[in-house]
KOLVOVEX-405691 format. One record per atom (N, C-alpha, C, CB): residue in one letter; x negated, y, z. Coordinates in steps of 0.02 Angstrom, whole numbers, padded with zeros to 5 digits, always signed. Atoms other than C-alpha are relative to their C-alpha. Glycine has a CB too. Layout:
aXYZ
...
END
This chain:
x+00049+00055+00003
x-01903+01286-00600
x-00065+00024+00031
x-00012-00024-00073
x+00066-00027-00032
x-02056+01289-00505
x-00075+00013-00037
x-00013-00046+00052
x+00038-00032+00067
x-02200+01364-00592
x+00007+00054-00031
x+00006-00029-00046
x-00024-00090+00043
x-02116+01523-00654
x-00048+00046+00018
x+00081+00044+00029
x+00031-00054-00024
x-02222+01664-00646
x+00021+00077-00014
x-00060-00009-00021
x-00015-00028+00024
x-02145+01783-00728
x-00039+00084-00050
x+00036-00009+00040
x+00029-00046+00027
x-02273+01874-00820
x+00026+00016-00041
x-00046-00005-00014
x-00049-00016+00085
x-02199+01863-01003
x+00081+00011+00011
x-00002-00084-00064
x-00073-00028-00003
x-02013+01912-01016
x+00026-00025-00066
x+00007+00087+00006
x-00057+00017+00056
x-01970+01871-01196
x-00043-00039-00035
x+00036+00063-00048
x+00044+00035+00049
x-02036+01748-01313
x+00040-00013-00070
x-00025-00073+00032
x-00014-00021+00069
x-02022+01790-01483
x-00019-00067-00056
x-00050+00073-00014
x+00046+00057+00052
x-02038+01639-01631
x+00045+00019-00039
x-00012-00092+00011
x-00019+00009+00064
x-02035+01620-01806
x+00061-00047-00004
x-00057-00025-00037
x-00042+00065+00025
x-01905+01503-01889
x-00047-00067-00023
x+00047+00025-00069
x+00018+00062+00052
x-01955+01404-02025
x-00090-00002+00009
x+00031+00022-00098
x+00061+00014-00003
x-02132+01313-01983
x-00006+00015+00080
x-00045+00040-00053
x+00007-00018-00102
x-02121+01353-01794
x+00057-00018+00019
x-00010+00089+00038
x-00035+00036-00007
x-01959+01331-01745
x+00028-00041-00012
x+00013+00009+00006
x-00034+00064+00032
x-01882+01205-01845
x-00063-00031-00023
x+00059+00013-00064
x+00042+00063+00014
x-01958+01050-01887
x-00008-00006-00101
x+00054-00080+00042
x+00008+00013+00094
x-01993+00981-02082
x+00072-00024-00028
x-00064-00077-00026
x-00091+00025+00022
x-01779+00934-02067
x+00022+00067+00018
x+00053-00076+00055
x-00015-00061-00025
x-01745+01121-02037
x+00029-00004+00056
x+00034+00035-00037
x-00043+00008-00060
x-01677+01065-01875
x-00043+00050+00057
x+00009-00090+00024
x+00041-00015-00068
x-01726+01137-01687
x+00004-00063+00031
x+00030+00061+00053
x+00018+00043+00004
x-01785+00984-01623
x+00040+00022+00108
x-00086-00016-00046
x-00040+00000-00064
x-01685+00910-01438
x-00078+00050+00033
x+00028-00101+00040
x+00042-00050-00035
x-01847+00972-01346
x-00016+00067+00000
x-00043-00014-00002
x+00014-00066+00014
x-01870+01143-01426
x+00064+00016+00046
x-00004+00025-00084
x-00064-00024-00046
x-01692+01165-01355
x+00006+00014+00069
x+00044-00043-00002
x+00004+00021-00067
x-01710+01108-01187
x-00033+00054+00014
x-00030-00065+00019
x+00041-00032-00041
x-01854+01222-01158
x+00019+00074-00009
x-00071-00018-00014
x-00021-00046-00012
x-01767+01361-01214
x+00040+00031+00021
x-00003+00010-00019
x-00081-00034-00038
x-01608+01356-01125
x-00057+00020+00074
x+00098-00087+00023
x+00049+00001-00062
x-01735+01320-00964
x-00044+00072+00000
x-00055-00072-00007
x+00025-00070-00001
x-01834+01499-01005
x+00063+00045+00004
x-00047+00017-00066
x-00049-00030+00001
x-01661+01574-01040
x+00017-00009+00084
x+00047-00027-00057
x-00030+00006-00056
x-01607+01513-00862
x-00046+00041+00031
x+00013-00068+00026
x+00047-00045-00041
x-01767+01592-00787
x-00011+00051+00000
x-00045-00008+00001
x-00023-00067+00010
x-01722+01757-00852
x-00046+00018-00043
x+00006+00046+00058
x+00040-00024+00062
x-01850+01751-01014
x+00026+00016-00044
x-00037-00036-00027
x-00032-00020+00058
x-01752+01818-01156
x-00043-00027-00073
x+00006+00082+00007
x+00008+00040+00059
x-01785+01694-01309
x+00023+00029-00062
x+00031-00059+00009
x-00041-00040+00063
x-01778+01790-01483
x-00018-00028-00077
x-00024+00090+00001
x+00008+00017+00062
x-01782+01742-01662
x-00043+00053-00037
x+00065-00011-00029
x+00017-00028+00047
x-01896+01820-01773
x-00043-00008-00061
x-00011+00033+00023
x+00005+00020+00062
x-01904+01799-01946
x+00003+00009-00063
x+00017-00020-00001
x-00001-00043+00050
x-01916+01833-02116
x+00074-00019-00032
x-00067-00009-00048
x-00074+00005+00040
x-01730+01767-02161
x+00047+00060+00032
x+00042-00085+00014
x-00040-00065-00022
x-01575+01883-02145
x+00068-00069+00043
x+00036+00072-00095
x-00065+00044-00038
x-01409+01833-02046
x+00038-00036-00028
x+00048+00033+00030
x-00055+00031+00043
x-01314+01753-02190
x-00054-00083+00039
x+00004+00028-00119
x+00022+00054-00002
x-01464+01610-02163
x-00020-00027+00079
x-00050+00004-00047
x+00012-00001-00073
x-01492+01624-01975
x+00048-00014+00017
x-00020+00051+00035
x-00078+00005-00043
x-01312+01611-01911
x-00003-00066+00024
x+00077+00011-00047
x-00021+00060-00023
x-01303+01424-01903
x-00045-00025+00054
x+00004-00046-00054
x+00029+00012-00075
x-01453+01400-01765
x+00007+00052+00054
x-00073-00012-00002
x+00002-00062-00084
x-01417+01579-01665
x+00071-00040+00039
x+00028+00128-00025
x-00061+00034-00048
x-01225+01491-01640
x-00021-00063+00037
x+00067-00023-00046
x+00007+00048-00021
x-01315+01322-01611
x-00048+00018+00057
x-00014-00045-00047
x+00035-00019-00046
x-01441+01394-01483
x+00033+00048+00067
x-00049+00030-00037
x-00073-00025-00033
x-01287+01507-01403
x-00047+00059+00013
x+00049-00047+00075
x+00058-00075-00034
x-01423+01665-01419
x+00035+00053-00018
x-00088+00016-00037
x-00019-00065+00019
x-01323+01807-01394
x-00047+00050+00028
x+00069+00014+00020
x+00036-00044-00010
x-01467+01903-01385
x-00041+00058-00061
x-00037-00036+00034
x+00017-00020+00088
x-01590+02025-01506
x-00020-00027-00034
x-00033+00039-00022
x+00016+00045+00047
x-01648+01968-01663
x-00051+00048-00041
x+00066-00032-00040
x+00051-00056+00048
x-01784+02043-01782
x+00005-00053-00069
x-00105+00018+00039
x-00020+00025+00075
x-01728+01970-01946
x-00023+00041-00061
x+00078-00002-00006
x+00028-00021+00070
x-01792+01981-02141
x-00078+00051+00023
x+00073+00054-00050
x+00048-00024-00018
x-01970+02023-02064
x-00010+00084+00034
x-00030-00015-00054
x-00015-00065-00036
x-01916+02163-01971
x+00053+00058-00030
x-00068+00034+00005
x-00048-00039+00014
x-01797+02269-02088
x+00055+00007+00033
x+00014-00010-00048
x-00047+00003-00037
x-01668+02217-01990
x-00004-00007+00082
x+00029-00044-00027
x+00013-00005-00076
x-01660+02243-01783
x+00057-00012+00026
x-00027+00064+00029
x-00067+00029-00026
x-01500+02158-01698
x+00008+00029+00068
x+00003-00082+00003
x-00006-00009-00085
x-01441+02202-01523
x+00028-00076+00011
x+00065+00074+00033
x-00057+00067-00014
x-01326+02038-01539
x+00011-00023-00066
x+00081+00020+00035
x-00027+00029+00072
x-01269+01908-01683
x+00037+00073-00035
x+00068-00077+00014
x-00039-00007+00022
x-01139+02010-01704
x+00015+00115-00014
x+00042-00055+00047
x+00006-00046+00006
x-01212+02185-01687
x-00048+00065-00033
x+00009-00008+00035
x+00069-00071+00043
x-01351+02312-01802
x-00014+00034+00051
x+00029+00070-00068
x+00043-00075-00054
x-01452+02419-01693
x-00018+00029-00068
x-00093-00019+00067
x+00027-00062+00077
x-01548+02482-01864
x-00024-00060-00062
x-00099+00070+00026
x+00030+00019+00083
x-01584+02421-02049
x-00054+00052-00060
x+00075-00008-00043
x+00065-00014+00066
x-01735+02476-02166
x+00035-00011-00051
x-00074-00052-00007
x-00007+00018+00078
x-01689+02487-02336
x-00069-00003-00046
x+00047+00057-00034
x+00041-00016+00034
x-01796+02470-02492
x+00022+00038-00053
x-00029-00046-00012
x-00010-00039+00058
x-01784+02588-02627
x+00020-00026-00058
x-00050+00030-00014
x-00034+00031+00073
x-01687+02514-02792
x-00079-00008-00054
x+00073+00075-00042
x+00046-00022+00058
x-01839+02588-02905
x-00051-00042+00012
x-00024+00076-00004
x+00049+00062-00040
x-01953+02480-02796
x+00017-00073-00006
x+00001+00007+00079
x-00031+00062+00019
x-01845+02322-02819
x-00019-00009-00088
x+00091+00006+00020
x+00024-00018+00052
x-01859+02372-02997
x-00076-00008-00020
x+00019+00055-00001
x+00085-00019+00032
x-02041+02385-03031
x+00005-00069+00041
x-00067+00087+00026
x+00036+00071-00014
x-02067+02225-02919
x+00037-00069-00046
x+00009-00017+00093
x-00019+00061+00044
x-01962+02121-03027
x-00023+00001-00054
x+00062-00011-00012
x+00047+00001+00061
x-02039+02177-03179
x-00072-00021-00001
x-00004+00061-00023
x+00064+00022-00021
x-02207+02134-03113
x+00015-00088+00002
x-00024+00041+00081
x-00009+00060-00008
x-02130+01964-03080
x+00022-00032-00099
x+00066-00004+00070
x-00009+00030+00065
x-02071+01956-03255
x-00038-00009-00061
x+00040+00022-00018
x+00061-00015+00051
x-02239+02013-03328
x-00046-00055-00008
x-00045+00059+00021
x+00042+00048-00027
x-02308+01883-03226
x+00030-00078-00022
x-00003+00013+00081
x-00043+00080-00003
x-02178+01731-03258
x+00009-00015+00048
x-00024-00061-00024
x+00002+00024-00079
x-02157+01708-03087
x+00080-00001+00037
x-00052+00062+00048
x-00063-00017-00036
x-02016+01663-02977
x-00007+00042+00044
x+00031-00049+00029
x-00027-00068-00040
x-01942+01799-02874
x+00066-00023+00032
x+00016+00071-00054
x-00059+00007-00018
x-01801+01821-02768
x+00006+00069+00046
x+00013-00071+00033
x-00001-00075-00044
x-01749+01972-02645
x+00062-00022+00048
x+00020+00086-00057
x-00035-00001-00057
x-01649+01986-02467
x+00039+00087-00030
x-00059-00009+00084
x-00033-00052-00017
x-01503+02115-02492
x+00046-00011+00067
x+00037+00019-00058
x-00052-00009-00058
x-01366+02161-02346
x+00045-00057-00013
x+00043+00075+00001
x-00067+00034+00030
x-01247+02055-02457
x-00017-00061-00008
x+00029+00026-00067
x+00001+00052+00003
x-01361+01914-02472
x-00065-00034-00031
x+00051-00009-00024
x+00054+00022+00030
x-01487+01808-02547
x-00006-00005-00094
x-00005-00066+00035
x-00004-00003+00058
x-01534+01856-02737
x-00076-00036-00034
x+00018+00073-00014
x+00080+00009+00002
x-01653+01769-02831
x+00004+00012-00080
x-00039-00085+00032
x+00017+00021+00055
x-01713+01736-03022
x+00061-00010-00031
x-00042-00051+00003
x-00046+00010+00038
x-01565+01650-03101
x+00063+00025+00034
x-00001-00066-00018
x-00034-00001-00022
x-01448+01730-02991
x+00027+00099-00002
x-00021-00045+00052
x+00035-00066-00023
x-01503+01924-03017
x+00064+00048-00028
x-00089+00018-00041
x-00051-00067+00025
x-01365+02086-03041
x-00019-00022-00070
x-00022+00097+00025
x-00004-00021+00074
x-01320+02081-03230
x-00023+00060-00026
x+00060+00001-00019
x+00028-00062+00018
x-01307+02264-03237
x-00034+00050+00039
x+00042+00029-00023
x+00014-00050-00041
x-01376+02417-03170
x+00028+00025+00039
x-00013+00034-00019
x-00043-00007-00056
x-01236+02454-03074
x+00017-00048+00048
x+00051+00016-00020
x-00008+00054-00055
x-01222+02285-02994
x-00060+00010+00045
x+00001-00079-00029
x+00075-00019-00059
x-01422+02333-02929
x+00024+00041+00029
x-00078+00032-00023
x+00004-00055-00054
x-01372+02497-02859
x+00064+00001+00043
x-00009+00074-00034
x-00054+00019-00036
x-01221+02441-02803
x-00021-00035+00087
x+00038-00054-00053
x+00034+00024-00046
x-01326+02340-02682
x-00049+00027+00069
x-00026-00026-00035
x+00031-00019-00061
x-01428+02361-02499
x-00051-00041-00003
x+00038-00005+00064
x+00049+00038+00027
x-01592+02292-02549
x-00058+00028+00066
x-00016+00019-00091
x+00037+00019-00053
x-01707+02227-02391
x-00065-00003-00010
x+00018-00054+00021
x+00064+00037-00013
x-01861+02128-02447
x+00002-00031-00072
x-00002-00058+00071
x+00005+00034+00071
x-01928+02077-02619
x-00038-00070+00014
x-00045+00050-00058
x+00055+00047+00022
x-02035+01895-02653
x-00010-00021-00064
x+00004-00055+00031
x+00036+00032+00058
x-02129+01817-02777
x-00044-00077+00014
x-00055+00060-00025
x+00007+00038-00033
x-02185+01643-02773
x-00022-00041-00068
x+00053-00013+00049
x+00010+00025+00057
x-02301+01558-02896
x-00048-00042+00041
x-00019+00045-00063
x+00075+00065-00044
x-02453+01402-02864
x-00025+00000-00049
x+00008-00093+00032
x+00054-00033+00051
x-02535+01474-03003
x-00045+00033+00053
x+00032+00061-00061
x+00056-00047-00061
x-02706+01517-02929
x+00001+00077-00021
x-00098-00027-00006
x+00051-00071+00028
x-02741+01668-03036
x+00047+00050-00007
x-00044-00006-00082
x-00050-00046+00001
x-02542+01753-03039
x-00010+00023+00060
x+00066-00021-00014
x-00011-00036-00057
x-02521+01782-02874
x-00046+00050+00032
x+00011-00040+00041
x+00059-00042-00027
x-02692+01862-02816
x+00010+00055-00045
x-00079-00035-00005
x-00011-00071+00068
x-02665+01982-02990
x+00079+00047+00029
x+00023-00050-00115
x-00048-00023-00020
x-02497+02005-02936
x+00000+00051+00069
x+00035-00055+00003
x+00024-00034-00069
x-02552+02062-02745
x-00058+00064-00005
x-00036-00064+00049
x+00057-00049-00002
x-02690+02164-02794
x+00040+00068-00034
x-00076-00031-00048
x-00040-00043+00012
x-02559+02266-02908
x+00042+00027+00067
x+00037-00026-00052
x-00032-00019-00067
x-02451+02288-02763
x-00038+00043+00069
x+00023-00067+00025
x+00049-00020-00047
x-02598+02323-02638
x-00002+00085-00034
x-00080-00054-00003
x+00005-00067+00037
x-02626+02480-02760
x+00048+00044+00006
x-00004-00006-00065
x-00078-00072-00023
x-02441+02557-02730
x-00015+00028+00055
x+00092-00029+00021
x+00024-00023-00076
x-02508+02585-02548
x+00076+00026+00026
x-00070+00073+00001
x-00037-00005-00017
x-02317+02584-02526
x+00055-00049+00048
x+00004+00019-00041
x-00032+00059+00014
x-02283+02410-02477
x-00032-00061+00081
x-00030-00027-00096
x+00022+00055-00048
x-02316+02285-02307
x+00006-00079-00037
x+00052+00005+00071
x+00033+00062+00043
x-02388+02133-02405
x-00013-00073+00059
x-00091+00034-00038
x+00022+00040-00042
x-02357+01968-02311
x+00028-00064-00032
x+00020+00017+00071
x-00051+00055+00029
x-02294+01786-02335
x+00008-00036+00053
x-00021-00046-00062
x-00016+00040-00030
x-02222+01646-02279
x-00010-00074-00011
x+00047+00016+00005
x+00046+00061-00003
x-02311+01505-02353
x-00057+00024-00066
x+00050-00085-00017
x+00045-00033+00033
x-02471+01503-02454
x+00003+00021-00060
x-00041-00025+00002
x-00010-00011+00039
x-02391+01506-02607
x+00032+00061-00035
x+00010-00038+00001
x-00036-00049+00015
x-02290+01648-02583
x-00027+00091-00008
x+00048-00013+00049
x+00013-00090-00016
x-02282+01852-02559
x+00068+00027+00015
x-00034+00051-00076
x-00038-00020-00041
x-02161+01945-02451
x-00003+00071+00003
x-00011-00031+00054
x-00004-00064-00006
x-02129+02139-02469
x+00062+00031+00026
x-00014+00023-00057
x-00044-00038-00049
x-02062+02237-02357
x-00013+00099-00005
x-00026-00038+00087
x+00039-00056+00007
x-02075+02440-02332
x-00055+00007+00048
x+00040+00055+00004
x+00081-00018-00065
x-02251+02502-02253
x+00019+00003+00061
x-00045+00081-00002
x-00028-00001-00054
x-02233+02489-02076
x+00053-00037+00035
x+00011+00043-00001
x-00052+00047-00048
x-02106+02365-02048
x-00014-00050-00008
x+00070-00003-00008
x+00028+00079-00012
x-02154+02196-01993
x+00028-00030+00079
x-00100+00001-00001
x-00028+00050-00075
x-02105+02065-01864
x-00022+00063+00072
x-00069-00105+00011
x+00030-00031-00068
x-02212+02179-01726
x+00066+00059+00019
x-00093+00045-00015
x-00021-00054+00001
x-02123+02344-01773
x+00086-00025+00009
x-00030+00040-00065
x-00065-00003-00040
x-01962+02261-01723
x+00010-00031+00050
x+00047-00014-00028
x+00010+00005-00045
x-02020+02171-01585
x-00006+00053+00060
x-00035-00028-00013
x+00014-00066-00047
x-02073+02344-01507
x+00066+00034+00006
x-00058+00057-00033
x-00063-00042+00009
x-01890+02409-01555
x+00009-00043+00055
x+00053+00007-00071
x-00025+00039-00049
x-01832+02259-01449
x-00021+00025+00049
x-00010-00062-00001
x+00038-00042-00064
x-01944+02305-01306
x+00045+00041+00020
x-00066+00045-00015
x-00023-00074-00016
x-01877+02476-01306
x+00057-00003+00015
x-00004+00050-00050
x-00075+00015-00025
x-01700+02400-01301
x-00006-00026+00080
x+00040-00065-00052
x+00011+00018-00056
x-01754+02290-01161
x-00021+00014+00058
x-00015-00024-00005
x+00059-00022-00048
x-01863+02401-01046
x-00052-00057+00010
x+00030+00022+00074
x+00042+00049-00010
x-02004+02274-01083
x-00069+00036-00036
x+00030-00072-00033
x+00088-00015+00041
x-02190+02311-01149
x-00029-00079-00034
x-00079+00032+00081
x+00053+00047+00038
x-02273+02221-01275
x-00046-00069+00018
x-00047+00041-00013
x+00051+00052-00060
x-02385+02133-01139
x+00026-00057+00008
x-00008+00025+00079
x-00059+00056-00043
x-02216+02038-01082
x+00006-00046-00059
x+00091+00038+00028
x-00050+00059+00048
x-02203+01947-01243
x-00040-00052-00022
x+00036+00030-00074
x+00014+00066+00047
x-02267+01775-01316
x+00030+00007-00072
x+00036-00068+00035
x-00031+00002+00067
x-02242+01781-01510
x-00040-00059-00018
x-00005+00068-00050
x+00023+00063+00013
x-02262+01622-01592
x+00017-00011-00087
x+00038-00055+00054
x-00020+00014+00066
x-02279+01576-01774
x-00047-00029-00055
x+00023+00056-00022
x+00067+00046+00041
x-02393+01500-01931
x-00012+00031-00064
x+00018-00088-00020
x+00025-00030+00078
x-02383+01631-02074
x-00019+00057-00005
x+00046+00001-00053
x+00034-00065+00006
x-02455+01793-02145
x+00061+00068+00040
x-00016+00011-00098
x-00054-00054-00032
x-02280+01882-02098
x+00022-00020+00085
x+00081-00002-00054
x-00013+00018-00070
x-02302+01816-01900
x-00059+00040+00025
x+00000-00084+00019
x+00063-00014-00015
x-02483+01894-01910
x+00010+00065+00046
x-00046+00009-00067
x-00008-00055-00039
x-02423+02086-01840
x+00028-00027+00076
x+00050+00052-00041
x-00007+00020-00060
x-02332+02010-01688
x-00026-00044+00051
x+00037-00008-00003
x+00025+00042-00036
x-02449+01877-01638
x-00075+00043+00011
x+00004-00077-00033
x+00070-00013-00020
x-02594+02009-01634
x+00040+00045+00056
x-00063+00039-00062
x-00022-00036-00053
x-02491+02142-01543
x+00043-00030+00067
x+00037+00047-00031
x-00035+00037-00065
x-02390+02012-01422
x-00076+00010+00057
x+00029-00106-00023
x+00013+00024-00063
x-02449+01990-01231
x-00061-00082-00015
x+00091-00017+00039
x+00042+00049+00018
x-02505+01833-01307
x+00029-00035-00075
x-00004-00052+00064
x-00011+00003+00079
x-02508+01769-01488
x-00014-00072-00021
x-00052+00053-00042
x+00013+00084+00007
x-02494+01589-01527
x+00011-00008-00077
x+00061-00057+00051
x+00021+00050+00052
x-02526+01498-01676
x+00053-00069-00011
x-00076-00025+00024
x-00001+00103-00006
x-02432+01319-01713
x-00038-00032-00048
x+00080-00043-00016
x+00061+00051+00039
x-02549+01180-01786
x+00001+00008-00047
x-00005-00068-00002
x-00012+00013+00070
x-02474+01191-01941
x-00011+00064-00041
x+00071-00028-00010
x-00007-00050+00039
x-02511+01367-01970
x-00046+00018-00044
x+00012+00044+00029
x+00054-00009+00047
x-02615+01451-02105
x-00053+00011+00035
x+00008+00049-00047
x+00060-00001-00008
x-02806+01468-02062
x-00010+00069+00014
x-00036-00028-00051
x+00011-00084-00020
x-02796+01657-02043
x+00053+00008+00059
x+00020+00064-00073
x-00033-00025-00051
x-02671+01663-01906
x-00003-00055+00048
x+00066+00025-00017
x+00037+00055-00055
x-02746+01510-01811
x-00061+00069+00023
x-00047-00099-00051
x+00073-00026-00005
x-02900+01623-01830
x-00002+00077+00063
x-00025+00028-00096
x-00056-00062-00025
x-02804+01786-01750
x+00041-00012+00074
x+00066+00007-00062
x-00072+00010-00053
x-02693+01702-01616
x-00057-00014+00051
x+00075-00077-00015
x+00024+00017-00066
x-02739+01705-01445
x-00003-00088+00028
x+00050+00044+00046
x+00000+00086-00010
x-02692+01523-01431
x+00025-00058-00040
x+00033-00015+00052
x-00030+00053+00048
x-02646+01364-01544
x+00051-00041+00019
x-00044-00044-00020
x-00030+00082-00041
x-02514+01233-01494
x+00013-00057-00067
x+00101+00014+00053
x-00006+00062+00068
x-02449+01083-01604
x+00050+00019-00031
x+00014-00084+00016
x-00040-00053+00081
x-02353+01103-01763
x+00073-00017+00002
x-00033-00030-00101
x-00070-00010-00013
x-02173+01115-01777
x+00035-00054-00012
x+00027+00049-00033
x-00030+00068+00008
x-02146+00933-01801
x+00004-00023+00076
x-00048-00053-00051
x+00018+00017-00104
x-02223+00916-01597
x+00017+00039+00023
x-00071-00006+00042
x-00031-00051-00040
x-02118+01028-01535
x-00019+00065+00017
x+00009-00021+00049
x+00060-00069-00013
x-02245+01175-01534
x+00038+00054+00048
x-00025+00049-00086
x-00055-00035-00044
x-02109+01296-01470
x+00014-00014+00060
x+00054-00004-00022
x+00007+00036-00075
x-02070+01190-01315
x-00056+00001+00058
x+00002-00066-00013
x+00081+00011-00031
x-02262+01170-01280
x-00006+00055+00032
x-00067-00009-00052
x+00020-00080-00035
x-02281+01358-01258
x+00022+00030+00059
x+00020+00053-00040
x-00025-00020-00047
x-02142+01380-01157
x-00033-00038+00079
x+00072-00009-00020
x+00019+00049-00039
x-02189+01227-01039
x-00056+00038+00021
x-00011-00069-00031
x+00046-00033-00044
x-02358+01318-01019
x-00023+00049-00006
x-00041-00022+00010
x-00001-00095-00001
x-02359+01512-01042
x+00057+00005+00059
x+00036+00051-00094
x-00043-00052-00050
x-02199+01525-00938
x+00014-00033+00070
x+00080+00021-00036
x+00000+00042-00059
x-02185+01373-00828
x-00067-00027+00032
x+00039-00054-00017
x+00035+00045-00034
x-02348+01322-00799
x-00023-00077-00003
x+00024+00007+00041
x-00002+00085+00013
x-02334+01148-00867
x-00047-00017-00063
x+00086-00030-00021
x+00036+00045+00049
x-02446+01044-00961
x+00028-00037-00062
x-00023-00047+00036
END
């Protein structure tokens, strides 16, 4: 298509709140514009704080056999169907954050290898926990005064990458791993630099890759601190925001 310039090389987005719409769908236009970057030799990647059990049904509907940076970076894909590397979290750490959740009353839930665990759903025994490959803890209250108490405990472990995915929530991961830190793995797969990438997204766990991307977008709908952060804004994931970017970061289009 005319217009290509080929500065950027990969464009990196969130899921939920950026790519999909308020019907969890990818909307016909988001599509379009990403087969159309795919044709121009941009490599289109998912990255997100879900794991592959919940991702599978848009990577087959998008036909991206490409990498993936899943469960906010613990996980680094070469392909649907292949692990480059996985982060674990420490059991004892799962442990202490659920007790914090239970001190608190708060829902919780956690990303293992095996799947999505939450609150009413949690290992019985101690051997069903360690039995497990434990990813990413949350907590998730709209109590003003739990969650900030809750974060400030956590802030204190100085063991812990503290992010979310909407305002209500909290998202733990281990120190050092975040959307960026597997964006840069990608890179390194790809022979690409940092520079080459567009990351696109609207929550606290999009914030590392939209400061270190090439360029760092925002959609309308995102929180007020990573509007504030992003190199650029587009419209929110109901207006195709995703589409927009591509249309004019990679093509040139209005």
């Amino acid at each position: 298509m005319s217009g290509f310039t080929g500065k950027y090389r990969l464009v990196a987005s969130d899921m939920d709140g950026t790519l999909l719409n308020g019907e969890n769908e990818v909307s016909p236009e988001n599509r379009k514009w990403i087969a159309e970057a795919e044709q121009a030799g941009v490599t289109f990647i998912l990255a997100t704080g879900r794991g592959i059990h919940s991702s599978t049904r848009y990577i087959e509907e998008l036909a991206l056999n490409r990498p993936m940076v899943l469960v906010n970076g613990s996980e680094v894909w070469n392909s649907p169907g292949e692990l480059h590397q996985r982060t674990l979290m420490p059991l004892e750490q799962i442990r202490a954050m659920r007790q914090l959740a239970l001190d608190y009353d708060v829902w919780y839930w956690a990303y293992a290898v095996e799947g999505i665990i939450n609150r009413d759903s949690w290992p019985a025994t101690s051997e069903a926990e360690e039995a497990m490959e434990w990813l990413k803890f949350g907590f998730y209250s709209e109590n003003p005064v739990k969650l900030p108490a809750i974060k400030q405990t956590l802030e204190s472990w100085g063991s812990l990458e503290i992010t979310n995915s909407h305002p209500h929530n909290l998202e733990l991961n281990p120190a050092g791993i975040n959307k960026a830190s597997g964006i840069r793995e990608v890179c390194h797969m790809l022979g690409l630099d940092m520079s080459q990438v567009i990351a696109i997204g609207d929550s606290v766990n999009d914030l590392s890759m939209i400061r270190e991307a090439g360029l760092g977008v925002a959609m309308g709908n995102a929180q007020e601190e990573i509007k504030a952060q992003a190199d650029a804004i587009t419209t929110s994931n109901n207006e195709d925001g995703v589409a927009r970017v591509i249309r004019k970061y990679i093509f040139g289009l209005e």
